[in-house]
MARMIMI-671958 format. One line per 10 residues: number of its first residue (from 1); their letters; for each residue x, z, y of N, C-alpha, C. Coordinates in Angstrom, 1 decimal, m for minus. Each point is the difference from the previous one (the first is absolute). Last residue first. Layout:
# MARMIMI-671958
NUM> A> X:Z:Y:X:Z:Y:X:Z:Y ~ ...
This chain:
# MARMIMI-671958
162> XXXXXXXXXX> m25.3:29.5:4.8:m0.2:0.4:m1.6:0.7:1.8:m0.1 ~ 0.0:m3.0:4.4:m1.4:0.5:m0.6:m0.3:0.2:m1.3 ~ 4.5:0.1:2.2:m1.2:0.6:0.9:m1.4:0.0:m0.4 ~ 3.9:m1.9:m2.6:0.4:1.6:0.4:m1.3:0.5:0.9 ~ 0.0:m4.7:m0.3:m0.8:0.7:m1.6:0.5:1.2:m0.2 ~ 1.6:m2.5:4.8:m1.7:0.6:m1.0:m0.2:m0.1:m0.8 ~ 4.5:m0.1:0.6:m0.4:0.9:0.8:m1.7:0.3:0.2 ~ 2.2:m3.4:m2.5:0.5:1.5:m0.9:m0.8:0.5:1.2 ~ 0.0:m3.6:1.4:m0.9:m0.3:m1.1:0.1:1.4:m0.6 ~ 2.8:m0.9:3.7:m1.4:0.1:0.5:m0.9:0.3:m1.3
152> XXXXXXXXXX> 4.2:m1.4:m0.8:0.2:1.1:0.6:m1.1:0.3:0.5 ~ 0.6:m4.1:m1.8:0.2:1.3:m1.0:m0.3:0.7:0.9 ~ 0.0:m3.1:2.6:m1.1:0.1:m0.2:m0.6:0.8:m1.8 ~ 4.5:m0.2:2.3:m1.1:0.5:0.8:m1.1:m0.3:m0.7 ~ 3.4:m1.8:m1.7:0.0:1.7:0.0:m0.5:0.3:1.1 ~ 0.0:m4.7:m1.1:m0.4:1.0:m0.9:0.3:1.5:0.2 ~ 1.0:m2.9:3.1:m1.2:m0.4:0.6:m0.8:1.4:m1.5 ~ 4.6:m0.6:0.9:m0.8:0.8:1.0:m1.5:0.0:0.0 ~ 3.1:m3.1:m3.1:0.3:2.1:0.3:m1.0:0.7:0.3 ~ m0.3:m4.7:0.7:m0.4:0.4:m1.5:0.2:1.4:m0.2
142> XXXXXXXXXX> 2.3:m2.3:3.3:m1.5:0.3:0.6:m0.7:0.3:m0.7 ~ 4.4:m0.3:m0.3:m0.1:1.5:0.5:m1.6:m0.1:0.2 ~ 1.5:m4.1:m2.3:0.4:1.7:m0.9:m0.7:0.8:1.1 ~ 0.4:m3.6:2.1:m1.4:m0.5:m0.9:0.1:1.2:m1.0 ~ 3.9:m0.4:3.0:m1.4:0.2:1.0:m1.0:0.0:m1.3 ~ 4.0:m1.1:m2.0:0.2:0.9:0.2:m1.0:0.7:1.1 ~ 0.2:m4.5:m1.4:m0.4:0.9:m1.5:0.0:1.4:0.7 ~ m0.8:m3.5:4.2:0.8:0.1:m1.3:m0.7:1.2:m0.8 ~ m2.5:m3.7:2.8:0.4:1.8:m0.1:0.7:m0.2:m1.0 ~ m0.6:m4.6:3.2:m0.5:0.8:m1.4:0.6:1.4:m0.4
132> XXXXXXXXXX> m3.0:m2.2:4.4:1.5:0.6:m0.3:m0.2:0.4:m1.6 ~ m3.5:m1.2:2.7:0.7:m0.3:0.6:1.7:m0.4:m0.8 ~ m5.1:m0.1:m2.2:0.8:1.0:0.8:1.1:m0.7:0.5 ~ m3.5:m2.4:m1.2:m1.2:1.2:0.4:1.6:1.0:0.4 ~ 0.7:m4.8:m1.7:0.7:0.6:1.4:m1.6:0.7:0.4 ~ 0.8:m1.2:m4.4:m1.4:m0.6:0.6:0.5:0.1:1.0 ~ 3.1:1.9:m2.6:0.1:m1.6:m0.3:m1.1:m0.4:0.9 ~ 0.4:4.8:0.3:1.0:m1.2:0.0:0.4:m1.1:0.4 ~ m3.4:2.4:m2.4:m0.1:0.0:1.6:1.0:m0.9:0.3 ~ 1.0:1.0:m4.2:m1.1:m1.3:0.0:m0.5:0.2:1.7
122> XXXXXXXXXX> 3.2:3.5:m1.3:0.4:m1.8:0.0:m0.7:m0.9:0.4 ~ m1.8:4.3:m0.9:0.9:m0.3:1.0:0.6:m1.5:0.0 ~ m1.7:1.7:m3.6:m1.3:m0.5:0.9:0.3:m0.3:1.5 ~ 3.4:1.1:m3.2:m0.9:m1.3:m0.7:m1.0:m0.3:1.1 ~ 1.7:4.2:0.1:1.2:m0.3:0.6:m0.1:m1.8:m0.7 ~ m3.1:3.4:m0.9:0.0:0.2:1.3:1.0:m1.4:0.4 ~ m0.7:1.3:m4.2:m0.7:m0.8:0.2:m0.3:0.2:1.6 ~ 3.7:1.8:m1.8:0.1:m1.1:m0.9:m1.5:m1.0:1.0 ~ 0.3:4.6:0.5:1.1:m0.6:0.9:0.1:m0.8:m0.8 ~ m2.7:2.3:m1.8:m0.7:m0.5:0.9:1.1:m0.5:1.1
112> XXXXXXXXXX> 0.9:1.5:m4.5:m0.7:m1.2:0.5:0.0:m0.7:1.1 ~ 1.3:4.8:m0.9:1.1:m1.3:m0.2:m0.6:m1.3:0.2 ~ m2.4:4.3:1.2:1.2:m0.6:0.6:1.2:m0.9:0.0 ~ m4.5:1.0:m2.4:0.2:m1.1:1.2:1.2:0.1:0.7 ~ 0.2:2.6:m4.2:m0.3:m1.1:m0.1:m0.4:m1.5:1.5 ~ 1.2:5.2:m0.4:1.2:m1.0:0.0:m0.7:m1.4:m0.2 ~ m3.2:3.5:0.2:0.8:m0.6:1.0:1.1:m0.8:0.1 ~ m1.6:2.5:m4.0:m0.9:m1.3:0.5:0.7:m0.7:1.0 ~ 2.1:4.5:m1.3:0.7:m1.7:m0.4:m1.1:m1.0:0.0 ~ m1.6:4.4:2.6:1.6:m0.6:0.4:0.4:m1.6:m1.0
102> XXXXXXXXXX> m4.1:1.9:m1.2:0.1:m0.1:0.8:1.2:m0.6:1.3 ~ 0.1:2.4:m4.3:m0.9:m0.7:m0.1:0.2:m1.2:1.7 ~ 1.0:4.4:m0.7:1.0:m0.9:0.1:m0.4:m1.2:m0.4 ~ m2.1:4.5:0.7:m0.4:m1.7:0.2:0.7:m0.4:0.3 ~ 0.5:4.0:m3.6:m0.3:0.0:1.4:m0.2:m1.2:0.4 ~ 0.7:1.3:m4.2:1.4:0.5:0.7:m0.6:m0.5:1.4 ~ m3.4:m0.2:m3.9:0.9:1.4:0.0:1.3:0.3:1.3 ~ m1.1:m4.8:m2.0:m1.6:0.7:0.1:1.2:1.8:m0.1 ~ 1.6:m5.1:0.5:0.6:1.3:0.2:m1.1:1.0:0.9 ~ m1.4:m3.9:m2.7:1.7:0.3:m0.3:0.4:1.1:0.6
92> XXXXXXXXXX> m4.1:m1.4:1.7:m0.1:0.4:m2.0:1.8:0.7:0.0 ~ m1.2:m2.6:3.8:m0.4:1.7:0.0:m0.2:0.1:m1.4 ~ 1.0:m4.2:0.8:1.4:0.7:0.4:m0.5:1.8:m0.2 ~ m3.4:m3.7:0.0:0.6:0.2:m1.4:1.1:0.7:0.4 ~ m2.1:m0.5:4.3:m0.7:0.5:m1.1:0.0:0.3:m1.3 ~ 2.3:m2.5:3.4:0.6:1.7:0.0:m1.0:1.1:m0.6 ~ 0.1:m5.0:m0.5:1.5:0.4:m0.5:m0.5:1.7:0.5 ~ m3.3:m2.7:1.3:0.0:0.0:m1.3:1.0:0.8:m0.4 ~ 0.3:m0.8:4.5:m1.0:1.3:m0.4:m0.4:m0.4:m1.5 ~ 3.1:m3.2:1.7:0.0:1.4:0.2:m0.8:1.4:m0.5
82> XXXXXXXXXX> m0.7:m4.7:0.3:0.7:0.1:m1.4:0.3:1.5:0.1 ~ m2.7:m1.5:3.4:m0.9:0.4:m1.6:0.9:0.5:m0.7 ~ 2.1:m1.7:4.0:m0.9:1.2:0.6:m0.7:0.4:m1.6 ~ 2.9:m3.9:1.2:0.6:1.0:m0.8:m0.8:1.2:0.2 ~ m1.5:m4.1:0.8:0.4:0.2:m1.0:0.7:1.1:m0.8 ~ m2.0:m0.8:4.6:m1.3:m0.5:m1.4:1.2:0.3:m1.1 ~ 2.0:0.3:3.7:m0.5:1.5:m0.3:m1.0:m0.5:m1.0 ~ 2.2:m3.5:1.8:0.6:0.8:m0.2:0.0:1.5:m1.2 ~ m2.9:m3.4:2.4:0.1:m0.4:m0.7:1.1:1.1:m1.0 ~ m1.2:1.0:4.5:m1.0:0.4:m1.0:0.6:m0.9:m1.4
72> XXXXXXXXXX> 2.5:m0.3:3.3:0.3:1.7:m0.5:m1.2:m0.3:m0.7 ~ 0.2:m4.0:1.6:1.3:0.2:m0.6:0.0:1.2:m0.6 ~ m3.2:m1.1:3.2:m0.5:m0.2:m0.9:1.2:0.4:m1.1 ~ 1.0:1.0:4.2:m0.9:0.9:m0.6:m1.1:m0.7:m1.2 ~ 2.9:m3.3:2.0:0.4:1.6:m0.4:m0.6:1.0:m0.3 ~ m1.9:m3.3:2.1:0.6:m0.8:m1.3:1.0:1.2:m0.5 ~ m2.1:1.0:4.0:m0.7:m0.2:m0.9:0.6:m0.4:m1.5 ~ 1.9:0.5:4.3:0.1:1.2:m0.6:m1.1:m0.4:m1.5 ~ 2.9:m3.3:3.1:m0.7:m0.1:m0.9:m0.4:1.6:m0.8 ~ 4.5:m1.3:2.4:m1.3:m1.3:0.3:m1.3:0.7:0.1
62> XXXXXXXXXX> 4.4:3.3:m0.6:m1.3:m0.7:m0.8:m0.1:m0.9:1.3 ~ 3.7:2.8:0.2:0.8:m1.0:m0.7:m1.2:m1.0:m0.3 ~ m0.5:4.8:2.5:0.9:m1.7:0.4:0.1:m1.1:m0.7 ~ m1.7:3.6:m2.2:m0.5:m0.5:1.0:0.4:m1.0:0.5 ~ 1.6:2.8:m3.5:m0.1:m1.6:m0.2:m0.9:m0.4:1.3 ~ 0.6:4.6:m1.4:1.1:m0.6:m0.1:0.6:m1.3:0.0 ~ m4.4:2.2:0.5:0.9:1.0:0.8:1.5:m1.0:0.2 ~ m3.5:m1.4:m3.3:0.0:m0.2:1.4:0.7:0.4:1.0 ~ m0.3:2.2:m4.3:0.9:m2.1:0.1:0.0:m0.4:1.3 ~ m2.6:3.9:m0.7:1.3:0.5:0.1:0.6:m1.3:0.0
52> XXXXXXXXXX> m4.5:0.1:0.1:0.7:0.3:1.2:1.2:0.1:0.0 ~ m1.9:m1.5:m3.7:0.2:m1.0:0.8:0.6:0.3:1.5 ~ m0.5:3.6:m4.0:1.2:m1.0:0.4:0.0:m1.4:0.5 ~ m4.2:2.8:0.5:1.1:1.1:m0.1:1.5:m1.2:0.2 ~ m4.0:m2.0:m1.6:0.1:0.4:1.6:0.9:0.7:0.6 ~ m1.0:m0.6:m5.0:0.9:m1.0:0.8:m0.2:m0.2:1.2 ~ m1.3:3.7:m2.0:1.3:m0.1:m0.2:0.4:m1.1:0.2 ~ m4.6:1.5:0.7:1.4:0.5:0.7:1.1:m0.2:m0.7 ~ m3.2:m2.3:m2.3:0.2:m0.6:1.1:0.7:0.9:1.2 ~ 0.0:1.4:m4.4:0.7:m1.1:m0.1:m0.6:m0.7:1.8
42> XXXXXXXXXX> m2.4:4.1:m1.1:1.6:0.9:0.4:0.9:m1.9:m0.4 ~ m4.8:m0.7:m0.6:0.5:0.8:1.5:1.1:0.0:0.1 ~ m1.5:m1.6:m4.2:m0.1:m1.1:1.2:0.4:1.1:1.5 ~ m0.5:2.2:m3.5:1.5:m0.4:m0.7:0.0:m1.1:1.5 ~ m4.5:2.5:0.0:1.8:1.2:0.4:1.4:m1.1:m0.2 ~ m4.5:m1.9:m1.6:0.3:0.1:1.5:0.9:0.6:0.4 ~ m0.4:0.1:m4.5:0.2:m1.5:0.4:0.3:m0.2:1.3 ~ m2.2:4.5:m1.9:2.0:m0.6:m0.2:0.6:m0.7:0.8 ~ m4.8:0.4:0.2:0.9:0.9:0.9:1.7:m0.4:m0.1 ~ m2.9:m1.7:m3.7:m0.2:m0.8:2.1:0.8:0.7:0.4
32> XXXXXXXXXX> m0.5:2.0:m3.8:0.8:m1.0:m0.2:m0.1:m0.9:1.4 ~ m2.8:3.7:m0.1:1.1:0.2:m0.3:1.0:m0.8:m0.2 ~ m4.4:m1.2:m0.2:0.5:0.5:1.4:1.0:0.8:0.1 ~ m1.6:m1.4:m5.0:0.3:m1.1:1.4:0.1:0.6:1.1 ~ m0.6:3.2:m2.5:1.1:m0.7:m0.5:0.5:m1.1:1.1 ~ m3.4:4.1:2.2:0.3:m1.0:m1.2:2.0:m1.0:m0.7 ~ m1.7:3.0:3.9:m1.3:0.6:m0.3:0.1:m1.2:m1.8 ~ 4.4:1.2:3.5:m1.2:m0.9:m0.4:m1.0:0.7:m0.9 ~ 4.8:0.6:3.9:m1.2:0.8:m0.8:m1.2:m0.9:m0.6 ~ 4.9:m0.1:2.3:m0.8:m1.2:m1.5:m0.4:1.0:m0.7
22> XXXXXXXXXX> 2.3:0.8:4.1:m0.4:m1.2:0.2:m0.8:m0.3:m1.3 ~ 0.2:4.7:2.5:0.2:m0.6:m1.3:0.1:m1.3:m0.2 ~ 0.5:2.8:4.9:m1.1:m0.5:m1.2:1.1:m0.2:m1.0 ~ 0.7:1.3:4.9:0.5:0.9:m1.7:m0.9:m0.4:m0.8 ~ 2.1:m2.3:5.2:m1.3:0.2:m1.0:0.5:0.6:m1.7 ~ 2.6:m0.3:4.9:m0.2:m0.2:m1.1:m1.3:0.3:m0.8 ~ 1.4:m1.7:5.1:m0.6:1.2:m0.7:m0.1:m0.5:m2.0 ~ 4.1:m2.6:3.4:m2.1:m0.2:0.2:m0.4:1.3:m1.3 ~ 4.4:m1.1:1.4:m0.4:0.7:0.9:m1.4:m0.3:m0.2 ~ 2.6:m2.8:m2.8:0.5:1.1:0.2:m0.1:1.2:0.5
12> XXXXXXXXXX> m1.9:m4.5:0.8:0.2:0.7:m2.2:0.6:0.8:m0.1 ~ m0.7:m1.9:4.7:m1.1:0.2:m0.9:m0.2:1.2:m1.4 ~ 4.4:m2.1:2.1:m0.6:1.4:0.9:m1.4:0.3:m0.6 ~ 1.7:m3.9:m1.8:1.1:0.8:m0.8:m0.8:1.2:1.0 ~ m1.8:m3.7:1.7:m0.2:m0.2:m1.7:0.3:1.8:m0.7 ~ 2.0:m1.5:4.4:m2.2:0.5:0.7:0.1:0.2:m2.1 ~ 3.8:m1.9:0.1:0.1:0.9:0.7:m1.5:0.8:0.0 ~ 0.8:m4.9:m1.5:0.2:0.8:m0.6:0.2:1.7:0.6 ~ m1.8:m3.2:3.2:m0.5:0.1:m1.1:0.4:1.4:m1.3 ~ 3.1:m1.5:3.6:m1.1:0.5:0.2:m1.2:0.9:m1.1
2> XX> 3.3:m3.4:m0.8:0.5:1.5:0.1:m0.8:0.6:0.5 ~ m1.1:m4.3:0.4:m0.1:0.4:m1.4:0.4:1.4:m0.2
């Protein structure tokens, strides 16, 4: 699976960037696709992004990479919309002082999503898909790392292609 995520991460990082426009449309409706398709892209790298990263830290411990990587997606279904709602009414509020916007959206999965990581956790758990139950304090740093990176990636291309 390390594997995998690796060849994944050297791909998307070292593969020729392309300078298009993602949401050039000839119309309303083909513009609103585009959206749809852009929101479905950058949510499915992001739950690939922190599966590698949970994975990183929970290897050992999986049965079952599958049933896990269902876990992040369940995960990311939730807090992935509420987000990008929140950091779209947040840009009103502080319209003029820069995209901070942006910074207090993010608090949002990072509090959660250690709530609904550390539920979904268990429930492996209980199915013995994981070995070992992760304390509060492994299931925080994985919520950390998994959110500021895939912050950190997200700022870095809409600095690159906006």
């Amino acid at each position: 699976m390390f594997k995998i995520c690796y060849i994944l991460f050297t791909l998307m990082f070292f593969a020729t960037p392309v300078f298009a426009n993602p949401l050039v449309a000839s119309s309303e409706a083909e513009l609103i696709l585009s959206f749809w398709i852009f929101i479905f892209t950058v949510f499915l790298i992001t739950v690939l992004i922190e599966f590698c990263i949970a994975n990183i830290f929970l290897k050992k411990y999986l049965n079952k990479w599958t049933a896990f990587l269902k876990s992040i997606l369940i995960v990311n279904t939730i807090t992935f919309p509420i987000t990008q709602i929140l950091a779209f009414f947040l840009k009103d509020f502080f319209y003029g002082y820069g995209n901070y916007n942006y910074y207090f959206a993010e608090l949002f999965p990072l509090i959660v999503e250690f709530f609904l990581l550390k539920w979904q956790l268990n429930k492996l758990y209980n199915n013995k898909i994981l070995s070992l139950k992760i304390s509060n304090k492994k299931i925080l740093i994985i919520t950390i790392v998994m959110n500021l990176i895939t912050f950190a990636l997200g700022i870095f291309l809409m600095k690159w292609f906006y």
